[in-house]
C-alpha angles and dihedrals in degrees: 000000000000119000119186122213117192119189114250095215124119114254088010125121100179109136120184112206112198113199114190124185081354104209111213084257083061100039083047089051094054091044093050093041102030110035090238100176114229099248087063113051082047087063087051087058096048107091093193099064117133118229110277147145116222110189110206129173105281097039133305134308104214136187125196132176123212128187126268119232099200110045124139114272099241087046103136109162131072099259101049093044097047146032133226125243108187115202126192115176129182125177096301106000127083116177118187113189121185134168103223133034116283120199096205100057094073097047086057091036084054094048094042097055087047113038111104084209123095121263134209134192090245089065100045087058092050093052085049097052095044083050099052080047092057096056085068095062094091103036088046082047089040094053094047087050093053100040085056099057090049090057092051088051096050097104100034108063121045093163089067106054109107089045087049089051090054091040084057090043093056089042088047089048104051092043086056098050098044097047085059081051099056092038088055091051095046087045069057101055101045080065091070090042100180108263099197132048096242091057093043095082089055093054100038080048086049093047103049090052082054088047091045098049095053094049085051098045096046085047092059093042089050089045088053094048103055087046097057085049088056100047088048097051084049084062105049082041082061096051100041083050089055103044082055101060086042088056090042089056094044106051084052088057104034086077100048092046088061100041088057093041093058098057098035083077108121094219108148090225110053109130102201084063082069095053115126082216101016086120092049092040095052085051086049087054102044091048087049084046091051100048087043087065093037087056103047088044095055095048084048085048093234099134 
């Protein structure tokens, strides 16, 4: 679907073309009518592009990635947490091309076609990448949220825990994947630096969310992080707690098992055997032997 936007402002020419879910007859169009080069409509096809901007002679190719919404909750890789926006811009042209809906095109389209002020295509770039910024803001509040209930259940449910490490993986994951995002998309906007005073207080605004959603999200992937080290060293804790009470048990009983077995022998000459209180006297030395451990492993403060 292609949607034209023209500027209302007297002695401007500046026309704005949307593309959403671009069909090859509509690729083929731009390309006839616009002089959109091939490479870059191929870069428009690729879902895996990373943001950039990409000045030529005529004006810039740009490629932005906003948050889907509705991504599956395991989603953990670029392409299935975000979705492409794709910019080329000339003098007076600027053509955005996406795949999905975006709510944040209409609120600047609508601006655009009724601000009495000059645009340029600076400035639309600017508003969409604010606006792809601004998609961020719920996942980066949702992870924190979630990172912290799983702090407070760290202790609780035990039952849970491998569930809860996979869970940190997948949160760890996507933070991290989505802060390289939005550095790559603020590496994109210094690109359109503002030129004049009155456009300065937009892309510092602009700048200082970018700046804010990578310290949020390395903060939850640190956060995750830390976390999934601490479950796992819970975990080793566990195991280590219980190979020393097997050890316990078993240096009590190394000795025992000897002693029995010793005189569970069946030689015919062995002249304890004989003893009026040899039973009573190999008891007499495995409790001695017993006590004798207790002992040493309290004064070690083993036990």
């Amino acid at each position: 679907m292609i949607r034209k936007f023209i500027s209302p402002t007297q002695g401007q020419e500046l026309c704005w073309i949307d593309v959403e879910a671009p069909t090859p007859q509509e690729f083929e169009q731009l390309h006839q009518s616009y002089d959109l080069s091939l490479e870059h409509i191929q870069d428009c096809l690729d879902p895996e592009h990373l943001p950039k901007a990409e000045p030529f002679e005529e004006g810039y190719f740009c490629i932005l990635r906003a948050y889907q919404q509705d991504s599956h909750a395991d989603a953990h890789t670029m392409q299935d947490l975000t979705t492409k926006i794709a910019i080329y811009t000339k003098k007076d042209l600027l053509i955005s091309i996406h795949r999905m809906p975006l709510g944040f095109i209409d609120p600047i389209a609508h601006r655009f076609n009724t601000c009495q002020k000059t645009f340029d295509t600076r400035q639309i770039i600017v508003h969409l990448i604010h606006g792809c910024l601004e998609s961020y803001r719920p996942i980066v509040v949702e992870l924190i949220k979630q990172i912290d209930d799983y702090e407070a259940r760290l202790f609780q449910q035990e039952s849970l825990q491998l569930q809860m490490q996979k869970t940190l993986y997948l949160l760890k994951r996507k933070a991290g994947v989505l802060r390289n995002v939005v550095f790559l998309m603020q590496e994109v906007l210094n690109t359109f630096r503002a030129q004049k005073k009155h456009q300065s207080f937009y892309w510092q605004d602009t700048l200082d969310l970018a700046q804010h959603l990578q310290n949020s999200f390395r903060q939850a992937e640190e956060d995750s992080s830390n976390l999934l080290n601490f479950y796992l060293s819970m975990a080793a804790h566990r195991t280590n707690e219980i190979m020393r009470i097997l050890t316990i048990f078993s240096v009590f009983f190394l000795p025992l098992t000897f002693i029995v077995g010793v005189y569970g022998m069946n030689f015919e000459y062995m002249p304890e055997l004989k003893m009026r209180d040899g039973y009573f006297g190999v008891w007499v030395v495995m409790l001695l032997l017993t006590m004798s451990i207790y002992i040493l492993f309290k004064k070690k403060k083993w036990l």
